[in-house]
C-alpha positions, 0 to 999 in steps of 0.5 A, a space after each residue: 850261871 858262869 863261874 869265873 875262873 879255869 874249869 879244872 876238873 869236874 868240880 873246881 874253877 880257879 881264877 887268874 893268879 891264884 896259887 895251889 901248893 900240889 899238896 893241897 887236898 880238894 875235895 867238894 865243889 871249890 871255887 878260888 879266886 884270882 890272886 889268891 894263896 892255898 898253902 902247903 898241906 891245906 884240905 878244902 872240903 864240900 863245897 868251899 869258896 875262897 874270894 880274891 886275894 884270900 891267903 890259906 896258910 899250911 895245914 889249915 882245914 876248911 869244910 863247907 865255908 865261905 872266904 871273902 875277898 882279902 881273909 886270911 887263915 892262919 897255919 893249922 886253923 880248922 874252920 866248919 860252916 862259916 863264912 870269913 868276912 872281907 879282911 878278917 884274920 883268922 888265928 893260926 890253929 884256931 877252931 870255928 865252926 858255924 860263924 860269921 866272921 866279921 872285923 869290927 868297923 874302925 
């Protein structure tokens, strides 16, 4: 299987347009996609995935989860296991860990 993206590295693709602050710490197989934004001081760990258009704050930490296109994770927010819905906000220092994160249908 391709995965899209620039292969950096041993275990990290980056897609077009996205942006890594050089602070950030990358650890594990991690995938970003296009367009998206990982902040100042941001720690991925394991195996991570952030979708298009996903936004990272600084200093938030994420460990062996799922970002799908559009979520944001605010300032210092610390998210374990978990897969962020399309869209789905995640409050600054927030802790998660093992959710599905889903924004409630209009």
């Amino acid at each position: 299987m391709k995965v899209p993206g620039e292969k950096r590295g041993e275990s990290l693709w980056v897609g077009k347009n996205a942006q890594l602050h050089p602070s950030a710490s990358l650890e594990g197989y991690i995938v970003v996609g296009r367009d998206a934004v990982i902040g100042r001081g941001v720690s991925l760990s394991g195996d991570v995935t952030v979708g298009t258009d996903c936004w990272i704050r600084p200093n938030a930490t994420i460990k062996r989860s799922i970002l799908l296109p559009g979520a944001s994770i605010g300032d210092g927010a610390y998210l374990e296991d978990c897969i962020v819905g399309h869209g789905y906000d995640v409050r600054p220092v927030e802790t998660i860990r093992g959710g599905a994160l889903m924004r409630r249908a209009l």
